[in-house]
C-alpha positions in Angstrom: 9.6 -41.6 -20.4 5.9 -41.4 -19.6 6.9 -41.3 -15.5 9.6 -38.6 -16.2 6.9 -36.6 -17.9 4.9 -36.9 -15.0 7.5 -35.8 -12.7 8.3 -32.4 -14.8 4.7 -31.5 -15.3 4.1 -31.9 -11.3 6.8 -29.7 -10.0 5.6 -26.8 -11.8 2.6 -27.0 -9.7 0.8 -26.2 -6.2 1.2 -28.3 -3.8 3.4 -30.8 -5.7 6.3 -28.7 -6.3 6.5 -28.6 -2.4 7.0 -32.2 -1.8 10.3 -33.9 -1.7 11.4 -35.4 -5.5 11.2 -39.3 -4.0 7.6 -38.7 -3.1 6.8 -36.8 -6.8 8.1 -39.8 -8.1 6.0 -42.5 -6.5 3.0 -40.3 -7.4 4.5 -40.1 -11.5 4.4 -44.1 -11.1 0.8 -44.6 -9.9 -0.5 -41.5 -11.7 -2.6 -43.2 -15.0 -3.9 -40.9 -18.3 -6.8 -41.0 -19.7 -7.8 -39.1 -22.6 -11.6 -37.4 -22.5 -12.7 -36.2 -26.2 -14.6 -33.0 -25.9 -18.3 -33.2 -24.4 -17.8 -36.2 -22.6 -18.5 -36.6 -19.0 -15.7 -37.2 -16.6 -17.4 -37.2 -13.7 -21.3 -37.4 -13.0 -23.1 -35.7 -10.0 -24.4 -37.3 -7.0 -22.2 -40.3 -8.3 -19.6 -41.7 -6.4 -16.1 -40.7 -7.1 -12.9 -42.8 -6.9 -10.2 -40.5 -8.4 -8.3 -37.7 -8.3 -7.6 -36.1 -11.1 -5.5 -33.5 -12.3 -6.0 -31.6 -16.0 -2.9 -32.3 -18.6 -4.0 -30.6 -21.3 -7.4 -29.1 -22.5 -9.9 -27.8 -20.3 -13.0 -29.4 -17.9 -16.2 -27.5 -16.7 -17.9 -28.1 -13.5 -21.2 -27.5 -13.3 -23.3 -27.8 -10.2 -25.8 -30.2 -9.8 -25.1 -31.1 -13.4 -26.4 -28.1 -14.4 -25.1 -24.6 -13.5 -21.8 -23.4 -14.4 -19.7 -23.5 -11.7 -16.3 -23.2 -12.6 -13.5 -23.6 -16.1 -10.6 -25.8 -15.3 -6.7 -25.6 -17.5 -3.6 -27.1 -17.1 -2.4 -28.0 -13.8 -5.8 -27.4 -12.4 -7.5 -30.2 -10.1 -11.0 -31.7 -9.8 -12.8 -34.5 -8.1 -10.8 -34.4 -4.5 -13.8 -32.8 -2.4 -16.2 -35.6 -2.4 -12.6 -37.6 -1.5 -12.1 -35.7 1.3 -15.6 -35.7 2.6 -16.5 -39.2 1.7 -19.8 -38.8 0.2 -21.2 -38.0 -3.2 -20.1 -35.3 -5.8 -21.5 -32.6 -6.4 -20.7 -31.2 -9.6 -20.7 -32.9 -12.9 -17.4 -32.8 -14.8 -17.6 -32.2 -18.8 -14.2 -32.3 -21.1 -14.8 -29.0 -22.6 -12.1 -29.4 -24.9 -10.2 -32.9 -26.1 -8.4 -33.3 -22.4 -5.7 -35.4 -21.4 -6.0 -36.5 -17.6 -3.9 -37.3 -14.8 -5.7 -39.4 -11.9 -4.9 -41.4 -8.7 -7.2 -43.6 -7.1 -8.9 -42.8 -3.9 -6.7 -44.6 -1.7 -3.6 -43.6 -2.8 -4.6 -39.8 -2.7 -6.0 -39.6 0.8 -2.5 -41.6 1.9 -0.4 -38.6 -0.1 -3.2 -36.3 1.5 -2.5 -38.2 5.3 1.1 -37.8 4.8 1.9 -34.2 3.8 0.9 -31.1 5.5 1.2 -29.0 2.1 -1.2 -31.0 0.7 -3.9 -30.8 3.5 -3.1 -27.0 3.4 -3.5 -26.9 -0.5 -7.1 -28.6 -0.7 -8.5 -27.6 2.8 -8.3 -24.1 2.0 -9.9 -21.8 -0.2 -8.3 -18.3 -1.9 -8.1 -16.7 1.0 -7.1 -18.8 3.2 -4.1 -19.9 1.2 -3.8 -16.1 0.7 -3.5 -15.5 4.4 -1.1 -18.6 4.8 1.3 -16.5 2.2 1.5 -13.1 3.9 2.1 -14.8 7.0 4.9 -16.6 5.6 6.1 -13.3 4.0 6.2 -11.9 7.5 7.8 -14.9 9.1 10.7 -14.9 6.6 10.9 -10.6 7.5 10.8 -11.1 11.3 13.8 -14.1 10.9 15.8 -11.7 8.4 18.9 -9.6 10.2 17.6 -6.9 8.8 14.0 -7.1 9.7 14.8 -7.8 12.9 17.2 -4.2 13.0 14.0 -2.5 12.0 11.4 -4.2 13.7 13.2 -3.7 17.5 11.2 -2.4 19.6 11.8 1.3 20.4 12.4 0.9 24.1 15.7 -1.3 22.8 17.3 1.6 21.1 17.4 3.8 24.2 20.8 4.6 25.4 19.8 5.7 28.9 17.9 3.9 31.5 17.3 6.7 33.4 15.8 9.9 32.3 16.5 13.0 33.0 14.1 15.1 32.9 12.9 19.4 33.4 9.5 20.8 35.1 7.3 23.8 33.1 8.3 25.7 36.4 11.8 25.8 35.9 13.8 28.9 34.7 15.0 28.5 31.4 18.8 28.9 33.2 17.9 26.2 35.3 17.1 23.9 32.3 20.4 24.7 30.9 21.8 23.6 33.5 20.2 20.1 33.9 20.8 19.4 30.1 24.4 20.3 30.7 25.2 18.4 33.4 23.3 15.2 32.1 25.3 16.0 29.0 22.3 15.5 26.9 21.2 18.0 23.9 17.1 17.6 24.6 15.1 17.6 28.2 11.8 16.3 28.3 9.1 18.3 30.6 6.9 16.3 32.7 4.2 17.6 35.1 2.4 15.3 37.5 5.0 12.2 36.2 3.6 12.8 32.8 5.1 14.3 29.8 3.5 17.8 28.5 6.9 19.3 26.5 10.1 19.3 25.3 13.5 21.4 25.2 16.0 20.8 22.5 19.7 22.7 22.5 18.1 24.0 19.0 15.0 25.1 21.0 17.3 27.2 23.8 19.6 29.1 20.3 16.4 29.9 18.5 13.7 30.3 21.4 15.8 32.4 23.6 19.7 33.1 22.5 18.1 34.8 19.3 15.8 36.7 21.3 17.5 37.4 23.9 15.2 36.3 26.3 15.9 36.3 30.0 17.5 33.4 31.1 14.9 33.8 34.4 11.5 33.3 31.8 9.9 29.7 32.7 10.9 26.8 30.7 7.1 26.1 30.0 6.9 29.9 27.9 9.4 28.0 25.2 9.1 24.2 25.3 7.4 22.3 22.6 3.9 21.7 24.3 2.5 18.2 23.6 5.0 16.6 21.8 4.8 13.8 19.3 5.6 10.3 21.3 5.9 7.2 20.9 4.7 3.9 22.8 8.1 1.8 23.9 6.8 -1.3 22.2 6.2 0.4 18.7 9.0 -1.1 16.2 12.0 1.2 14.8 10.0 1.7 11.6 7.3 3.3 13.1 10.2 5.9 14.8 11.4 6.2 11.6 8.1 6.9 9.7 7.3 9.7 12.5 10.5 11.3 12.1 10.7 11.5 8.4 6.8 13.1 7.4 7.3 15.2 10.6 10.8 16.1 10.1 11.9 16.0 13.8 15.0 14.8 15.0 13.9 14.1 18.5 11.0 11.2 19.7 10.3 10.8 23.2 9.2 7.6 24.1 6.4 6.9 26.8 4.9 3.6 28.5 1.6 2.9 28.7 1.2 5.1 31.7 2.7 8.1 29.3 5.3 7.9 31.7 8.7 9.2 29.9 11.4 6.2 29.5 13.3 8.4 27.3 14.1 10.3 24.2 15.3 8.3 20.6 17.2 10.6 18.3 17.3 10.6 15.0 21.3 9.7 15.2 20.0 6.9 17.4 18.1 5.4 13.9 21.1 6.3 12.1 23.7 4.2 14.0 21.9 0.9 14.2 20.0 0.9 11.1 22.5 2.5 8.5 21.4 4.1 5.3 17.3 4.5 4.8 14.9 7.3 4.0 15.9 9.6 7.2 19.2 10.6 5.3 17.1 11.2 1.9 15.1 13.3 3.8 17.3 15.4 5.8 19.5 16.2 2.6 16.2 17.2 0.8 15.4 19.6 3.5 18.5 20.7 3.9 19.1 21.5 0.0 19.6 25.1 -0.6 18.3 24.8 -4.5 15.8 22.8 -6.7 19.0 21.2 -8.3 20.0 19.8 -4.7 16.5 18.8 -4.0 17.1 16.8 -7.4 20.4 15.6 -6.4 19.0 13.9 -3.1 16.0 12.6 -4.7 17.7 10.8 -7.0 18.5 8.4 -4.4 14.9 7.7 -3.6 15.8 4.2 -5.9 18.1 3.4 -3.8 16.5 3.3 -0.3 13.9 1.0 -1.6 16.3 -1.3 -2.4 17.8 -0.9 0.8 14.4 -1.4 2.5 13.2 -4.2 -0.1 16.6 -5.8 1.0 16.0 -5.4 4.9 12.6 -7.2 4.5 10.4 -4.3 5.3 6.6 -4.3 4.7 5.0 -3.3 1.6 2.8 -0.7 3.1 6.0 0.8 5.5 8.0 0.9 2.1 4.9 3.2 0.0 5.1 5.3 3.5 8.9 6.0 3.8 8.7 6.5 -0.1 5.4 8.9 0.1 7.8 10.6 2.9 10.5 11.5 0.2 8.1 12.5 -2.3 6.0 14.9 0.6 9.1 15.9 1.5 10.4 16.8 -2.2 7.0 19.2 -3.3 7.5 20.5 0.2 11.4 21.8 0.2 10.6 23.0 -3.3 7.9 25.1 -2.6 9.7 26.7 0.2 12.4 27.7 -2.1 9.9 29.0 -4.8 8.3 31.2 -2.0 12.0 32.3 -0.9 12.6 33.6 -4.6 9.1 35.0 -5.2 8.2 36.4 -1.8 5.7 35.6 0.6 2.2 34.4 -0.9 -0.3 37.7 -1.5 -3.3 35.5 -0.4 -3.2 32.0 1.4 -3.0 28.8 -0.4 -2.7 24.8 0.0 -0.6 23.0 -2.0 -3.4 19.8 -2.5 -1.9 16.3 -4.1 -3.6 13.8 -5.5 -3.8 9.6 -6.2 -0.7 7.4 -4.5 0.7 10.1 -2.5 -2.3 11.6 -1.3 -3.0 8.2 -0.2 0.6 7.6 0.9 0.7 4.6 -1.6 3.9 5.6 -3.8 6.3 3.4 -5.2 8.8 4.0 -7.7 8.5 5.8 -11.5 5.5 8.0 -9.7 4.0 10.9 -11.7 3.0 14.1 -10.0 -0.6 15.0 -9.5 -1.1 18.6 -7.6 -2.9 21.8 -7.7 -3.1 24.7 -5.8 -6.4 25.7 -3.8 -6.2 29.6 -3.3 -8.2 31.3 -0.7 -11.8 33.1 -1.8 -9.9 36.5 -1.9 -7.8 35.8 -4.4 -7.5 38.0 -7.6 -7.0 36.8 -10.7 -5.6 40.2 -12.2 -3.6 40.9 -9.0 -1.8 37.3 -8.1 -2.4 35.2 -10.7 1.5 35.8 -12.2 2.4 34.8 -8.6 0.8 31.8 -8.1 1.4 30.3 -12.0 5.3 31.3 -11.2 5.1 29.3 -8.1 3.0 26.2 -10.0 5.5 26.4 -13.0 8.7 26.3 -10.4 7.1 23.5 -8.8 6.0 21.4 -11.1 9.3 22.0 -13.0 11.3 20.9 -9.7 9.6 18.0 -9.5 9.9 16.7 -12.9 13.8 17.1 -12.8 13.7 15.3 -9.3 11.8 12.4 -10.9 8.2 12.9 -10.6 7.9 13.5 -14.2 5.1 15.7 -15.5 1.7 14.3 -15.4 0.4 12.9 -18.6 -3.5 13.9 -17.8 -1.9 17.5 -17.2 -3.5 17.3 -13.6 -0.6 19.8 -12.0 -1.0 23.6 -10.8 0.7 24.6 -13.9 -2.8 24.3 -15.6 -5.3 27.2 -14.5 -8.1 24.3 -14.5 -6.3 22.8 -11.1 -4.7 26.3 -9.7 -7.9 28.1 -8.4 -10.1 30.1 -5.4 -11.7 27.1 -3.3 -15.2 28.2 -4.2 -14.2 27.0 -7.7 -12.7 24.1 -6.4 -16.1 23.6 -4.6 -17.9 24.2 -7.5 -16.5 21.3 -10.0 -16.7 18.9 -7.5 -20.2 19.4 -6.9 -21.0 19.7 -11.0 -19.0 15.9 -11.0 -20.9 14.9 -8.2 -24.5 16.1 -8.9 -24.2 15.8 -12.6 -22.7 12.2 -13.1 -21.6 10.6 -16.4 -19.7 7.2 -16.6 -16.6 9.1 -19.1 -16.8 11.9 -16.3 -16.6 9.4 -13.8 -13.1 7.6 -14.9 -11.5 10.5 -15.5 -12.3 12.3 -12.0 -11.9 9.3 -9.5 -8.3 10.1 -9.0 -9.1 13.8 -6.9 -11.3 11.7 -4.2 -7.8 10.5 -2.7 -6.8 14.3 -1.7 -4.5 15.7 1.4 -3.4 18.7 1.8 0.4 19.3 1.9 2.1 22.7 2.3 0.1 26.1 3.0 -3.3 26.5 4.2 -4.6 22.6 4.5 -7.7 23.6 6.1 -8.7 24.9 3.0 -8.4 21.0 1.7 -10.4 19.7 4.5 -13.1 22.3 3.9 -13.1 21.2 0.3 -13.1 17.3 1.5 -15.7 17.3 4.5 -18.2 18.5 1.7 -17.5 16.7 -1.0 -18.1 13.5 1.2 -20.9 15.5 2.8 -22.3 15.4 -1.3 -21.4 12.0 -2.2 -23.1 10.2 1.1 -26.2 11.9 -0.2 -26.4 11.5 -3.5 -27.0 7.6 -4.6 -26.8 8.5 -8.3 -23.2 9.6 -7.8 -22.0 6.7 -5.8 -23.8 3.7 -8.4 -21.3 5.6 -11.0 -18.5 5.6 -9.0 -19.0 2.2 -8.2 -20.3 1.3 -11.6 -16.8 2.6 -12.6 -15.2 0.3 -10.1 -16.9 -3.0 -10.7 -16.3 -2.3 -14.6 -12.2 -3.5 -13.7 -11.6 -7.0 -14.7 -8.9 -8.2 -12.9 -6.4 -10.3 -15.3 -7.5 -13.6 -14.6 -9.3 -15.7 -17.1 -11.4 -18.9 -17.1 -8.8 -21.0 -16.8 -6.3 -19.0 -14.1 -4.3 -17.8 -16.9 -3.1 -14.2 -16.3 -4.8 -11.6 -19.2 -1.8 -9.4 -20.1 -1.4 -5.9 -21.1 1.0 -5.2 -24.3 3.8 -2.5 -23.7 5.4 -1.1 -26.5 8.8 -1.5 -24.6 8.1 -4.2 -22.5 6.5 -6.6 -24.6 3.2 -9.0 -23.1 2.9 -7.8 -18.9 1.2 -7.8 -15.9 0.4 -4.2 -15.2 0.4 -4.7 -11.0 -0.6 -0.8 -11.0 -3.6 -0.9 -13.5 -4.7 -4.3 -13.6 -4.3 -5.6 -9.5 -3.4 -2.5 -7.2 -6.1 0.1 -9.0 -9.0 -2.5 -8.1 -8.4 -2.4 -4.6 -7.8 1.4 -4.2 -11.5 2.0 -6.4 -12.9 -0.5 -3.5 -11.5 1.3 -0.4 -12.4 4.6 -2.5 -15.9 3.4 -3.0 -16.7 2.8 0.9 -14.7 6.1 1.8 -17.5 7.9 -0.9 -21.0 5.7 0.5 -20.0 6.0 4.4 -18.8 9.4 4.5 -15.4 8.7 5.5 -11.8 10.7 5.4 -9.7 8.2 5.7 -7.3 8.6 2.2 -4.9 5.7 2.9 -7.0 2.8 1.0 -5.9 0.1 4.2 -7.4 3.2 6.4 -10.5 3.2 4.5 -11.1 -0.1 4.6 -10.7 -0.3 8.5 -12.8 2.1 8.5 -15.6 0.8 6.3 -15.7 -2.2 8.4 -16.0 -0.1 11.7 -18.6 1.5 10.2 -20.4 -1.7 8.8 -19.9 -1.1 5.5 -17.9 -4.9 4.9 -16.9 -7.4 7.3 -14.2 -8.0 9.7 -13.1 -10.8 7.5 -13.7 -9.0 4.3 -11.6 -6.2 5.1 -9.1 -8.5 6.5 -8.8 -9.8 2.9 -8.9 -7.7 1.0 -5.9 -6.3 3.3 -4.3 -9.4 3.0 -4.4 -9.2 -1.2 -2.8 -5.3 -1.2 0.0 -6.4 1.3 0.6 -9.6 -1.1 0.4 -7.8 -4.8 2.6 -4.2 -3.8 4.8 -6.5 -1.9 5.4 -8.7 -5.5 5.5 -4.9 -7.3 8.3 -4.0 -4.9 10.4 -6.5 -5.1 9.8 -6.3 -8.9 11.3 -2.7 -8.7 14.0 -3.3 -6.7 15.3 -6.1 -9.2 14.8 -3.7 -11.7 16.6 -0.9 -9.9 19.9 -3.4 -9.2 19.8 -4.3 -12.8 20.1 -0.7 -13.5 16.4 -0.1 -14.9 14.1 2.6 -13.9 11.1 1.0 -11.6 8.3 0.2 -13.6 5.1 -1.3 -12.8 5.0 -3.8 -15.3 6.1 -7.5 -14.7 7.0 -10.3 -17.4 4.9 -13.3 -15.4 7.8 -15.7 -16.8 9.7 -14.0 -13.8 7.4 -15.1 -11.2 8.0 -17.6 -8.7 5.8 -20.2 -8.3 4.4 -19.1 -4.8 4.4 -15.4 -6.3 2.5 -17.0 -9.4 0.1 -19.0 -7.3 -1.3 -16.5 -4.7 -1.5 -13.5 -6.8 -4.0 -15.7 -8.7 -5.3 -16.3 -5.6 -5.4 -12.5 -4.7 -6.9 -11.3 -7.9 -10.3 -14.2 -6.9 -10.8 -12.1 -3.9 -10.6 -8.8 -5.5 -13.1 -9.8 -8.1 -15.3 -11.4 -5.5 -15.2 -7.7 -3.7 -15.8 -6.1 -6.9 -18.6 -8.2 -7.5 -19.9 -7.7 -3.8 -19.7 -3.6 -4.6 -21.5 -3.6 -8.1 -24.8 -5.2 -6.0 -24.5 -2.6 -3.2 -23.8 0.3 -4.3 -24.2 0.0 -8.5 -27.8 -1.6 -8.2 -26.1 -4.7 -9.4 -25.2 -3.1 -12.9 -21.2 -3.4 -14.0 
């Protein structure tokens, strides 16, 4: 019964569970328990060791040198196998810190299991983020040998029809250009001077340019191409084709070699055809929707294509971009219609988002976060029924598309976020000059800002000196980062996971809150210090380590958790989605794997190493 007991209790843990049963078994035979009463000393430091040992019940704490707290140990936690592995002394002392029950090997028998099994050598060789690494590669691996991953990660070059190109010259008359496309039977012409690509004709180009205008058919082809069109290298993957298309909303992508030399033009019915249903047709039937009730319509189905690109083992980062494309494309369509029923603006504006999709971070059950920045000329007494009409048929369209009201009330419905950008200019320089730590958590969210519809200068005018503000002012950043290094991330001493109580969900994991938040306030914290406008938080963090603001290997991990924890969140919405439940962000840990289980603990260690590593920066230490 004992040996049984054993068995159980060490397939429900790292790296045990990922050895065959027969092996578990010999392990459960040679395993002995020893009970430790609270106090007593396991294992003394600078002693030799001969066991490994593996915590039952209770809990241990090593302390370095005998002294110093090191670290808490729980159930399923090991101890004692470095000096093993090194063959010399220990270093930490091991006290029972509750009544324990133990689980040890000798020496011998653990360096043979060690010898023999690569998951074990993995396991105890590496540290968090190493194993951490190990993980998102494997999540990649099992992507690139999935039918579907490999569909979308073809490179573009494959989905060509043509091998050779036909192509036009700025010289030609647009007649002549006709001509060519008709007799190539194609419906776009790239335009290439010196064997290089500088334009492109499309048969939409040739009714709107020219048939509607009546222009002669003897003009120059160069007076109505597109000059200096978007491209894309051969070797990029489908998804990137299919990321361009949908935030640019073009149908047509030529594609160059590393030369710029044209090998050809991929349509968007090219995507269509070999990859089947994904964001492109979302995006198309929003922009195609003649009301705010269509736009609703075909943004209902914005559930559905992450399913669909959960299923076809895309990236976590693609999947927040192709849904951040929907949602751009949503507040987009339905401020075109609002200015189609109101009339054309009576001063410019920018339509400026906020949070996840001003980063282009969103995943499903997003809120809406917007305002409007209106030009210095604008007249409260004169527009201001305008522009709240606009806001109100806005933010109203949005809600019924999905992207429900915001619960802070940070939309351009509220005359606070709908105003001239001297005001705008002003309140960020009253948060920024005149810091306070409540001030602080409530702002942080409109320092990830982008500019979506409108005049977007006005939102880079408003960004390049608010950074220009925060790089100068120390007192501002030690709050923000003050703010930052005040998140705990839900681990406690002994690698149990600190849950958040939902009134509907019961005890969860809030992946949103509690694990992706942490690592947007980093990234966010290194955009404010360095001066940088990067908004996407992996952008930032490039960024920050270009600029020396973290290292290489830093960045690289803390890239590594992001991918890891929005990866688990996605695939946690798209179970949600086929069970027929709107996505949330909260997640029963009772649903996790055991590889999900292990490396987000794994991930959350690095982010609170990070968060540690920002508090003595840039918060003088203070959290």
């Amino acid at each position: 019964m004992e040996i049984e007991e054993i068995l159980s209790f060490l397939q429900r843990f790292a790296p045990f569970r990922d050895l065959p049963e027969q092996v578990l078994g010999q392990i459960s035979r040679r395993m002995e328990i020893r009970y430790f009463r609270a106090g007593t000393t396991i294992i003394e430091a600078e002693r030799e060791n001969s066991h490994f040992n593996i915590v039952r019940s209770g809990a241990v704490e090593l302390r370095i040198g005998g002294t110093a707290l090191n670290h808490r140990l729980g159930e399923g936690q090991c101890f004692g196998y470095p000096s093993l592995l090194r063959g010399d002394r220990t270093r930490n002392q091991v006290v029972a810190l509750e009544d324990s029950l133990v689980y040890r090997i000798d020496k011998d028998n653990f360096l043979e299991l060690h010898a023999a099994h690569k998951a074990v050598q993995d396991f105890f060789h590496a540290d968090e983020t190493r194993r951490l690494r190990r993980a998102v590669e494997s999540l990649r691996s099992s992507r690139e040998t999935g039918g579907g991953q490999m569909q979308l990660a073809l490179p573009v070059r494959d989905l060509l029809r043509r091998n050779s190109v036909t192509s036009g010259s700025p010289d030609m008359t647009i007649a002549e250009c006709a001509k060519a496309m008709a007799d190539a039977d194609v419906s776009t012409l790239p335009i290439c001077g010196d064997d290089r690509l500088v334009g492109i004709i499309t048969d939409k180009d040739l009714r709107r340019r020219v048939l509607a205008h009546q222009l002669p058919y003897d003009s120059l082809v160069g007076e109505i191409m597109t000059a200096d069109p978007i491209t894309l290298p051969e070797n990029e993957q489908a998804l990137a084709a299919k990321l361009i298309m949908s935030r640019h909303n073009i149908h047509h992508l030529p594609v160059v070699d590393s030369a710029g030399k044209i090998k050809g033009v991929l349509s968007a019915n090219d995507l269509l055809t070999r990859l089947g249903m994904n964001a492109l047709h979302v995006i198309a039937e929003i922009n195609a929707a003649l009301d705010a009730e269509a736009v609703a319509v075909a943004a209902q189905k914005l559930e559905q294509v992450i399913v669909h690109l959960v299923g076809n083992g895309v990236d976590a980062d693609h999947v927040a971009r192709f849904v951040s494309a929907i949602g751009e494309a949503v507040h987009i369509r339905l401020l075109e219609l609002a200015e189609t029923e109101l009339g054309p603006p009576p001063v410019p504006y920018a339509l400026i988002v906020f949070g996840s999709l001003a980063r282009r971070e969103q995943a499903g059950g997003s809120d809406q976060d917007n305002g409007f920045i209106l030009d210095d000329s604008y007249d409260a007494i004169k527009h201001g029924a305008y522009f709240s009409g606009l806001a109100q048929r806005l933010c109203d369209g949005l809600n019924s598309a999905g992207y429900v009201y915001c619960p802070g009330d940070i939309m351009a419905t509220n005359e606070k976020w709908r105003k001239p950008l001297g005001a705008w200019l002003e309140q960020y320089r009253g948060w920024i000059e005149n810091p306070d730590p409540d001030n602080v958590l409530n702002t942080t969210i409109f320092f990830d800002m982008r500019g979506l519809a409108g005049k977007t200068s006005l939102v880079d005018q408003l960004r390049s000196q608010v950074l220009e503000w925060s790089v100068a002012n120390k007192i501002f950043l030690s709050f923000v980062a003050r703010a930052a290094a005040a998140t705990r991330v839900p681990l406690g001493f002994f690698r149990n996971f600190l849950l958040e109580h939902d009134e509907r969900e019961g005890d969860v994991l809030d992946l949103k809150h509690q694990a992706i938040a942490p690592v947007v306030d980093i990234a966010r914290v290194h955009a404010l210090a360095h001066g940088l406008p990067q908004v996407n938080s992996l952008e930032r963090l490039a960024a920050a380590s270009a600029a020396g603001g973290m290292s290489g290997e830093g960045e690289a991990d803390l890239a590594d958790c992001f991918e890891f924890i929005r990866d688990t969140r996605f695939r946690h919405q798209s179970r949600q989605i086929t069970a027929g439940d709107r996505p949330t962000n909260n997640l029963d840990p009772k649903s996790l794997s055991g590889f999900e289980r292990e490396h987000l603990k794994d991930a959350f260690k690095v982010i609170q190493t990070h968060l540690d590593s920002i508090s003595r920066s840039h918060a003088g230490g203070i959290s």
